[in-house]
PATIBA-855231 format. One record per residue: residue number from 0; residue in three letters; x, y, z of N, C-alpha, C in turn. Coordinates in pm, whole numbers, plus 50000, padded with zeros to 5 digits. Atoms other than C-alpha are relative to their C-alpha. Example, Ala and Ser with C-alpha at 12.3 -4.5 7.8 and 13.67 -1.06 7.14 Angstrom:
2
seq / type / n_xx / n_yy / n_zz / ca_xx / ca_yy / ca_zz / c_xx / c_yy / c_zz
0 / ala / 50089 / 49881 / 50000 / 51230 / 49550 / 50780 / 50090 / 50120 / 50000
1 / ser / 49918 / 49881 / 49994 / 51367 / 49894 / 50714 / 49923 / 50109 / 50073
END
This chain:
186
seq / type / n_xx / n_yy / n_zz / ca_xx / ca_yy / ca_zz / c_xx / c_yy / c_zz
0 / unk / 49909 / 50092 / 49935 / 79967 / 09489 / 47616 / 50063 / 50069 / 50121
1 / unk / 49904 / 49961 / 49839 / 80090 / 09521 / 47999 / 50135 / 49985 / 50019
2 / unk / 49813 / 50005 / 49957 / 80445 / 09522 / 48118 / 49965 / 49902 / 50106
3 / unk / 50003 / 50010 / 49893 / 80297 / 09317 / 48419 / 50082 / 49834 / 50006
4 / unk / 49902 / 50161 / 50019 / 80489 / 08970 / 48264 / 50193 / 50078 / 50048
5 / unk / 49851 / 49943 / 50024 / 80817 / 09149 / 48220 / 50029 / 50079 / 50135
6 / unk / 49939 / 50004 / 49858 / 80785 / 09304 / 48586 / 49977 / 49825 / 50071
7 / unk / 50007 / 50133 / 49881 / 80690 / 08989 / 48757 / 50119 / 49885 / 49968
8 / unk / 49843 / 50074 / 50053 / 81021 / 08816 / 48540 / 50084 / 50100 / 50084
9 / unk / 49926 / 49900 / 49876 / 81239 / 09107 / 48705 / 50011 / 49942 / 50154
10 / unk / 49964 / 50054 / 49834 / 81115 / 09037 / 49028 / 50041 / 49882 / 50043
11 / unk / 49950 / 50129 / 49974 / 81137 / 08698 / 49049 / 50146 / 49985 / 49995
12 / unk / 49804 / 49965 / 49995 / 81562 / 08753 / 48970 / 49955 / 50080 / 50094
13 / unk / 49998 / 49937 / 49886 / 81522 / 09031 / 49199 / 50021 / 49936 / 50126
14 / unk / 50035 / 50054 / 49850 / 81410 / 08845 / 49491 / 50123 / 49847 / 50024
15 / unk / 49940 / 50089 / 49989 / 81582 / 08549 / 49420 / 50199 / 49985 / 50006
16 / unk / 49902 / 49940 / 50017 / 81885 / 08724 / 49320 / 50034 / 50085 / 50186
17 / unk / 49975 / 49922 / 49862 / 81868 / 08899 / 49714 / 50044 / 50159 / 49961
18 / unk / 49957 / 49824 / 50023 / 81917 / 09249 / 49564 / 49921 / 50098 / 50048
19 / unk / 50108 / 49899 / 49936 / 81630 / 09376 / 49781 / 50107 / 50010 / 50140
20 / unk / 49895 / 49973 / 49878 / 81917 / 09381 / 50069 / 50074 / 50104 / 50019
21 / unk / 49981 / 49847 / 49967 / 82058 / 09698 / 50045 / 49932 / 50105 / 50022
22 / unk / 50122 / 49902 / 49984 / 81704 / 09846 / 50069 / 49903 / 49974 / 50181
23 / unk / 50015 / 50059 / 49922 / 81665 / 09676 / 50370 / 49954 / 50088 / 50186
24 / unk / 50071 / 49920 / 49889 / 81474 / 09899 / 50679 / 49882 / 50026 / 50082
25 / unk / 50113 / 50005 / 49864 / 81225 / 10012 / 50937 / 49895 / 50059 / 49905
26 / unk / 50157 / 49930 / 50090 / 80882 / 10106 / 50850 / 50000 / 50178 / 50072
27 / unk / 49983 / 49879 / 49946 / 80987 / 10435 / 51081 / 50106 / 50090 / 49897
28 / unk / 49871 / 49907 / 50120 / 81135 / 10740 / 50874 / 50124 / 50009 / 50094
29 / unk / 49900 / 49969 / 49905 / 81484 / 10773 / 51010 / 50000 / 50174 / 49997
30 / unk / 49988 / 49865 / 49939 / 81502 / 11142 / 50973 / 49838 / 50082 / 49992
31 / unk / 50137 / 49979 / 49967 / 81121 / 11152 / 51109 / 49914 / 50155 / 49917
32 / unk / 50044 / 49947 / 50090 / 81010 / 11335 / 50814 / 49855 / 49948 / 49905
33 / unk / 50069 / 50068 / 50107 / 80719 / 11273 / 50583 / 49973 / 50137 / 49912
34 / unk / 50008 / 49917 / 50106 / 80693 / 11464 / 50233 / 49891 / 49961 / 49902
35 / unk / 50070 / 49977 / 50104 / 80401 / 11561 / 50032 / 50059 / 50035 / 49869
36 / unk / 50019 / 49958 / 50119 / 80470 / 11543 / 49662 / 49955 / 49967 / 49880
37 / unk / 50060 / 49969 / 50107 / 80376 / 11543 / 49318 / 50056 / 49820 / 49937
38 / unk / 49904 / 50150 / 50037 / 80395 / 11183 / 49118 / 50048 / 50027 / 49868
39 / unk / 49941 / 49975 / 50137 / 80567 / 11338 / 48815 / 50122 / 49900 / 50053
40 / unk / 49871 / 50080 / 50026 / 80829 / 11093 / 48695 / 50118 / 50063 / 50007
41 / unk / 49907 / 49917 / 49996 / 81101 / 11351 / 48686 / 50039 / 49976 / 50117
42 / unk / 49961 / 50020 / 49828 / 81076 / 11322 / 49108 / 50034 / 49926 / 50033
43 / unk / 50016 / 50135 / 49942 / 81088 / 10947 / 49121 / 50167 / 50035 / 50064
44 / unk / 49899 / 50021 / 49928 / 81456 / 10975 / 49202 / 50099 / 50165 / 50019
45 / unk / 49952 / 49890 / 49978 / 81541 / 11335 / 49194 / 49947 / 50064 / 50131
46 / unk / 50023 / 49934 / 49867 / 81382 / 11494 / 49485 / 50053 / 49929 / 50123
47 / unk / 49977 / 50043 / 49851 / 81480 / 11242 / 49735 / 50190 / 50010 / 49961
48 / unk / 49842 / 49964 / 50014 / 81847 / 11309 / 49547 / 50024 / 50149 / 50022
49 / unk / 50014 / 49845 / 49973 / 81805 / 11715 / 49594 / 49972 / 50011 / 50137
50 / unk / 50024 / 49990 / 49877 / 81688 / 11673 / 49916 / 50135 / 49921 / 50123
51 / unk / 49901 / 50090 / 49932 / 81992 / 11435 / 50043 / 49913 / 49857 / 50100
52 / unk / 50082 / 50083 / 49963 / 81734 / 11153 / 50112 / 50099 / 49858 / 49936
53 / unk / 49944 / 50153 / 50051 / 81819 / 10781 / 50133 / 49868 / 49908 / 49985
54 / unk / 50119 / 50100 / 49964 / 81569 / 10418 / 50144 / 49995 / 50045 / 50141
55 / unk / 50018 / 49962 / 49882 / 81442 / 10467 / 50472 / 50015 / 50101 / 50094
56 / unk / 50015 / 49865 / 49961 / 81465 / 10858 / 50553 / 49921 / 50057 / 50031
57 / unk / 50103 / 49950 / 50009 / 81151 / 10936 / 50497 / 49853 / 49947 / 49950
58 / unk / 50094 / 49999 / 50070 / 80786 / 10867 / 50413 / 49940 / 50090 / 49865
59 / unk / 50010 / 49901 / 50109 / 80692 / 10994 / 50096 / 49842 / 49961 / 49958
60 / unk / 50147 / 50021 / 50036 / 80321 / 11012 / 49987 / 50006 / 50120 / 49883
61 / unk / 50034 / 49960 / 50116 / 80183 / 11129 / 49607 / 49899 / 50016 / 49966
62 / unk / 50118 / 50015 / 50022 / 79934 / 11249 / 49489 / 50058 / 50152 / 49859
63 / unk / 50057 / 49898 / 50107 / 79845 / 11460 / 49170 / 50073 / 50171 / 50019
64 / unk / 49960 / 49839 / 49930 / 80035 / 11843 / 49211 / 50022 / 50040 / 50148
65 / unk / 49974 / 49948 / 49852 / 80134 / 11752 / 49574 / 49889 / 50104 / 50045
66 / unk / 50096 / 49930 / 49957 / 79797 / 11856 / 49611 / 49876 / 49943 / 50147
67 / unk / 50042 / 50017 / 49925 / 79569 / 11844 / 49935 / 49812 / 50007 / 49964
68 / unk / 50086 / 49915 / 50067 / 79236 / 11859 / 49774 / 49887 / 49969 / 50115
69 / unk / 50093 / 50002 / 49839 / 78994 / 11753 / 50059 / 50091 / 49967 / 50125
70 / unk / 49914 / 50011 / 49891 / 79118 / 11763 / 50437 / 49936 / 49870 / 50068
71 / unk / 50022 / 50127 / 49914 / 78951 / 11424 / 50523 / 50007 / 49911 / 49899
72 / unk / 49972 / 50082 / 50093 / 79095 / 11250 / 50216 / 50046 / 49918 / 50007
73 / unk / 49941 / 50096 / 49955 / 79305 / 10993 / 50188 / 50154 / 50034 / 49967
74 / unk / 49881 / 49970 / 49987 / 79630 / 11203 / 50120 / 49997 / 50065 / 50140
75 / unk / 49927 / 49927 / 49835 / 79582 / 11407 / 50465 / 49977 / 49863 / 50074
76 / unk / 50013 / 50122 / 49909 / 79507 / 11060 / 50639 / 50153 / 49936 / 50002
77 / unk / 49865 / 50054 / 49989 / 79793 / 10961 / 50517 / 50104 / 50072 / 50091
78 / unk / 49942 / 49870 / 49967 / 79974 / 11262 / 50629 / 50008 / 49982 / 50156
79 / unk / 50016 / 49996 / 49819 / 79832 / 11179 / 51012 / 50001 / 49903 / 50003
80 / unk / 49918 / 50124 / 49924 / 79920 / 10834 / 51014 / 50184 / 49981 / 49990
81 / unk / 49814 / 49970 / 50024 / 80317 / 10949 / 50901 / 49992 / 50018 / 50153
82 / unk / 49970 / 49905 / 49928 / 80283 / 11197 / 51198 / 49967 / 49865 / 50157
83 / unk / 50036 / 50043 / 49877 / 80097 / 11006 / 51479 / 50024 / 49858 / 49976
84 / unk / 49952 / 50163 / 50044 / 80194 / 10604 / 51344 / 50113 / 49973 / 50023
85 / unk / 49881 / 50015 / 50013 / 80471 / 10647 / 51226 / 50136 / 50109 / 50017
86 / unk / 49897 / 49966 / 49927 / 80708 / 10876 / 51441 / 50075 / 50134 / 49886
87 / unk / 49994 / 49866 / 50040 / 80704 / 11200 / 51177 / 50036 / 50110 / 50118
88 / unk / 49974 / 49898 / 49945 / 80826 / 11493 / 51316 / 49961 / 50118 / 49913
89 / unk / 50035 / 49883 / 50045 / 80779 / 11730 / 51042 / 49967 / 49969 / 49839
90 / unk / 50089 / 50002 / 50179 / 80578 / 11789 / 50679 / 50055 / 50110 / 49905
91 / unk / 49975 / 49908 / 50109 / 80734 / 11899 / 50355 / 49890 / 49959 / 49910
92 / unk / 50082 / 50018 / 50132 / 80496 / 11968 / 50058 / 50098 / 50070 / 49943
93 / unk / 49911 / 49961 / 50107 / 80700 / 11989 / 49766 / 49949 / 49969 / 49836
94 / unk / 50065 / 49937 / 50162 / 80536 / 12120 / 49406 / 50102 / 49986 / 49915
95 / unk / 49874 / 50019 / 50062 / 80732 / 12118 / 49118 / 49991 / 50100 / 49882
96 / unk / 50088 / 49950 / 50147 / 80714 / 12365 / 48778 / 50019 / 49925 / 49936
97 / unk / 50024 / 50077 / 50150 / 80609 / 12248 / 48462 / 49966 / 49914 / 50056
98 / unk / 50104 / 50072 / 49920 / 80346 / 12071 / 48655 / 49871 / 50022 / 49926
99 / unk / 50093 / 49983 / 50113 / 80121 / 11904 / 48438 / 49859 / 50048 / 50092
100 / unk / 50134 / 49992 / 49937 / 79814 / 11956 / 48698 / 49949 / 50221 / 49985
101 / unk / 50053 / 49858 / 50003 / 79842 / 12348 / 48642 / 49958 / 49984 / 49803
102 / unk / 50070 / 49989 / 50177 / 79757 / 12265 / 48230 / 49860 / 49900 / 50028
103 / unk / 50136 / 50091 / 50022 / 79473 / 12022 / 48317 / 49852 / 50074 / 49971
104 / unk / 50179 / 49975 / 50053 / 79110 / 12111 / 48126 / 49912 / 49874 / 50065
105 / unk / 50088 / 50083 / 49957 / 78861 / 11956 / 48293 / 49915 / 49914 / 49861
106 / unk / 50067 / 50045 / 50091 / 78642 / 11935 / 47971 / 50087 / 49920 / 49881
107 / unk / 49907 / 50091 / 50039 / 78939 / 11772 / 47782 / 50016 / 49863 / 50048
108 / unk / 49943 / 50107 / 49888 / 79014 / 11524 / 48060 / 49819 / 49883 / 49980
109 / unk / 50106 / 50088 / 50006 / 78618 / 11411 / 48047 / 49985 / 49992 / 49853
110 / unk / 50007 / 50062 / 50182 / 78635 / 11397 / 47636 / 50054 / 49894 / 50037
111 / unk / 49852 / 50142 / 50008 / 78952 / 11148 / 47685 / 49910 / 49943 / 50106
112 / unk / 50069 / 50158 / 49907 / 78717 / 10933 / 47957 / 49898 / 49990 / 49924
113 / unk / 50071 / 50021 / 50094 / 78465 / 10933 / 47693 / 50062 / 49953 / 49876
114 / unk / 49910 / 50094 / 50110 / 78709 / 10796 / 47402 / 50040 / 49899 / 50058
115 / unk / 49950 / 50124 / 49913 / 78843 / 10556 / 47635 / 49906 / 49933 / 50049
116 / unk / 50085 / 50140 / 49974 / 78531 / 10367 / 47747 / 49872 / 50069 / 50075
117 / unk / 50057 / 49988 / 49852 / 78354 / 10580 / 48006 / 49843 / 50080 / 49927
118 / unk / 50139 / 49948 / 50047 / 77934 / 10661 / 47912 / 49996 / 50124 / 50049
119 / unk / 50056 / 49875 / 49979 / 77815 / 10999 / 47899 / 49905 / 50007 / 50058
120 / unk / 50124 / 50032 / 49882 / 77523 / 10846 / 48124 / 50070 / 50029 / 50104
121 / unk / 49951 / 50028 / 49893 / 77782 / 10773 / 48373 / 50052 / 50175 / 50047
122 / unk / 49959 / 49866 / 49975 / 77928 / 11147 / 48372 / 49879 / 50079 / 49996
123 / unk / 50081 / 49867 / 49969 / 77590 / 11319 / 48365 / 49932 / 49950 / 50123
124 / unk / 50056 / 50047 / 49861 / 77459 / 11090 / 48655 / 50050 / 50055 / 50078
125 / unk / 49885 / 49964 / 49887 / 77785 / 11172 / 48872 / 49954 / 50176 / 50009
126 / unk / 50029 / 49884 / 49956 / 77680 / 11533 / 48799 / 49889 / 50045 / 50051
127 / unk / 50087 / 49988 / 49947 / 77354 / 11498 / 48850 / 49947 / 49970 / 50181
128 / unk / 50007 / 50067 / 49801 / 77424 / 11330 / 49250 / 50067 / 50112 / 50038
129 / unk / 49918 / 49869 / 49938 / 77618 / 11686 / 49297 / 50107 / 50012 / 49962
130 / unk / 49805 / 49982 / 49994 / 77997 / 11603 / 49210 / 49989 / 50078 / 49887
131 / unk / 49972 / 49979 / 50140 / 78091 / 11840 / 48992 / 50122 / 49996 / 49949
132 / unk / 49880 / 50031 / 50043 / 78355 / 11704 / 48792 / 50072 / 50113 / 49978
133 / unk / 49934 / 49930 / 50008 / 78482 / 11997 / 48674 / 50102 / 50071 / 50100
134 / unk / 49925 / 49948 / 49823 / 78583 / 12129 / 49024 / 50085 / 49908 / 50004
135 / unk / 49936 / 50080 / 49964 / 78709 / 11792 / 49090 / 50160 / 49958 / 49927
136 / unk / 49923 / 49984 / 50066 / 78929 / 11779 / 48799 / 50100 / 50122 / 49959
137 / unk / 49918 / 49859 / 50032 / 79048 / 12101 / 48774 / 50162 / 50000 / 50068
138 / unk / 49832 / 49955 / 49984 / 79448 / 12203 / 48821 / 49982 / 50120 / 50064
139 / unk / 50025 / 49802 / 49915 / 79553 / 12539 / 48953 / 50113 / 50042 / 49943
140 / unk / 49898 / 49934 / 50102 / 79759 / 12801 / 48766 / 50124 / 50033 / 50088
141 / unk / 49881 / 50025 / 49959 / 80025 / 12890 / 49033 / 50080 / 49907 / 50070
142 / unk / 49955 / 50132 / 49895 / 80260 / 12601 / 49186 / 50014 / 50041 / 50120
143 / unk / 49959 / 49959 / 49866 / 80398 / 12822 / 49471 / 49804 / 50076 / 50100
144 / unk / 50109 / 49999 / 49937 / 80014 / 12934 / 49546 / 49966 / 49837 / 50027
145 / unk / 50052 / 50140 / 50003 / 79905 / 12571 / 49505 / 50073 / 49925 / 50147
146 / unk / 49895 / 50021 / 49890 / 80228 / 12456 / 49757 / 49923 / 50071 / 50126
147 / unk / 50055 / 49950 / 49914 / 80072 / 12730 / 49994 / 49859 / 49969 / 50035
148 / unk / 50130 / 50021 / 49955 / 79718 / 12636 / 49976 / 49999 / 49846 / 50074
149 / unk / 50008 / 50130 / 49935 / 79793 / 12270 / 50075 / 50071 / 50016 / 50111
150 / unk / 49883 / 50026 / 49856 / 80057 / 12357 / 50363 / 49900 / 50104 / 50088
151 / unk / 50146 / 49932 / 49911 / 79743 / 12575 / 50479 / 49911 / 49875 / 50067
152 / unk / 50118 / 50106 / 50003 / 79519 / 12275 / 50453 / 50055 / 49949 / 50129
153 / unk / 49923 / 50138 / 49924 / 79765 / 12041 / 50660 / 50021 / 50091 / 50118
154 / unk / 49940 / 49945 / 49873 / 79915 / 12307 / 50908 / 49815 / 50048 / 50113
155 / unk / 50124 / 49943 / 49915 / 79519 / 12389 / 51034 / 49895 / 49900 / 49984
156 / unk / 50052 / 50127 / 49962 / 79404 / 12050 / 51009 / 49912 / 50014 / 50177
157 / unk / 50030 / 49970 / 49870 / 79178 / 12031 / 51355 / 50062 / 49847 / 50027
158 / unk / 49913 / 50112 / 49968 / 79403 / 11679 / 51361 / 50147 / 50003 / 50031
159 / unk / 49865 / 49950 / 50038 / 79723 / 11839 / 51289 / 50041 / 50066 / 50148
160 / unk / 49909 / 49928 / 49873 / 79940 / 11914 / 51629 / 50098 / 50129 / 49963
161 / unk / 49934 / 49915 / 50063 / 80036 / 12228 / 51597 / 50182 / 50029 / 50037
162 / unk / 49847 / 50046 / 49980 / 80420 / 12124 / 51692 / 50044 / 49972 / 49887
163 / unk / 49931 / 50069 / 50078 / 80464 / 12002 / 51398 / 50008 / 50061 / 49868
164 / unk / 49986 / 49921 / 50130 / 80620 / 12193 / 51128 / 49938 / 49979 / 49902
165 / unk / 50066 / 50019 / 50134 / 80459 / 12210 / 50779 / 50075 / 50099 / 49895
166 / unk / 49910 / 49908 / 50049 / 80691 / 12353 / 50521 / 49925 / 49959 / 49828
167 / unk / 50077 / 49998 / 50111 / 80591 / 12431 / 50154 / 50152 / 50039 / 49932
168 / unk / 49916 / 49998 / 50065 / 80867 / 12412 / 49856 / 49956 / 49976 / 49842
169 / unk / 50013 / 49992 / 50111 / 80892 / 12429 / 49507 / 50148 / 49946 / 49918
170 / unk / 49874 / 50038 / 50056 / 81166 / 12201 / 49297 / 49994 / 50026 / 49843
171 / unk / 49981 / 49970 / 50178 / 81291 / 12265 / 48934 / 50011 / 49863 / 49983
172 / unk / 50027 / 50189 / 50077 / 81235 / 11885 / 48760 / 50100 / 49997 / 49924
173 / unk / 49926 / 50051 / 50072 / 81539 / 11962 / 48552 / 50149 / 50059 / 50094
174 / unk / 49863 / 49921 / 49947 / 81824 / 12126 / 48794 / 49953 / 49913 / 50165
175 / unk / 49961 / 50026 / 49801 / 81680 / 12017 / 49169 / 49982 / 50088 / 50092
176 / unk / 50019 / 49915 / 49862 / 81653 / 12326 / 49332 / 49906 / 50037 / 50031
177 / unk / 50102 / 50028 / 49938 / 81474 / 12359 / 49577 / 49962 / 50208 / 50043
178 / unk / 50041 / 49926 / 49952 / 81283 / 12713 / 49627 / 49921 / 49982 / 50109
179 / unk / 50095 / 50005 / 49858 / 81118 / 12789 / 49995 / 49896 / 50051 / 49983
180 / unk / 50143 / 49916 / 50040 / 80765 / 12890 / 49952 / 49968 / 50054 / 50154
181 / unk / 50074 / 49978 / 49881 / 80729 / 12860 / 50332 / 50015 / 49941 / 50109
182 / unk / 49852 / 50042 / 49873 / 80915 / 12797 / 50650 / 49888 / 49976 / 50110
183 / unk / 50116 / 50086 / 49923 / 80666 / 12584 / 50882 / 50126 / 50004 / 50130
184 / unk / 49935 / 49981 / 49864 / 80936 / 12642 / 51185 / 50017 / 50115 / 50020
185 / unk / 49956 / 49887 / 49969 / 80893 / 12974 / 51195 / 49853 / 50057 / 50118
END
């Protein structure tokens, strides 16, 4: 069973109710920022509260360990339509510990898509066309390496203006603070 009755009741009060009016802004970040991070639930409203972020401050884009995993993906695309679209000035990637993507088993992760529905045809085909899942699935053991390998990715982009800061951070999910991994204005 979905929740997708019980949101679409919500919204409907929501909308009708006008309580989307205090959220009310530009599609431009006001403090021409856009932030790479992680979609752990812990962040949904803590990082942009640790950071002193409001609605409309910033672009925020998610992905898996605030990770960059190909540079013509669709998180760095995103990344260069913040920057060159939409009136970015500068890139935080922000990691987090106790980040489930540094415990992920690949061979775990493809059991559980095999209990859940997915053929063992379909996973030896995909390996057999080249992907190898395992790579693809894999985590990485340090966050503040991980933070650094993606603010590598982004800052040497051959898209990436090199004006434009790229800073790498690390937040605690139960306190907020914010460690510097890596000062992109320096």
């Amino acid at each position: 069973m979905t929740m997708l009755k019980e949101i679409l009741k919500f919204n409907e009060d929501f909308v009708q109710e006008k309580k989307y009016e205090p959220f009310i802004t530009t599609k431009y970040p006001d403090k021409r920022i856009v932030i790479l991070s992680c979609m752990d639930t812990r962040l949904v409203e803590l990082l942009p509260k640790a950071m002193n972020l409001r609605n409309g401050d910033v672009k925020i884009v998610k992905s898996a360990g605030a990770l960059v995993s190909h540079p013509f993906g669709a998180v760095m695309r995103s990344l260069l339509v913040a920057v060159y679209g939409l009136q970015a000035d500068e890139v935080y990637v922000v990691g987090h510990y106790d980040c489930g993507m540094s415990a992920v088993d690949p061979d775990a992760m493809l059991n559980q898509m095999v209990d859940r529905g997915i053929k063992e045809e379909t996973i030896k085909m995909m390996e057999y066309s080249g992907i190898d899942l395992k790579d693809f699935l894999r985590g990485f053991g340090d966050v503040a390496t991980s933070v650094k390998k993606s603010v590598d990715t982004i800052r040497n982009h051959p898209l990436m203006v090199d004006s434009v800061p790229v800073h790498g951070l690390v937040i605690d999910p139960n306190t907020g603070r914010l460690d510097l991994i890596d000062d992109g204005s320096k």
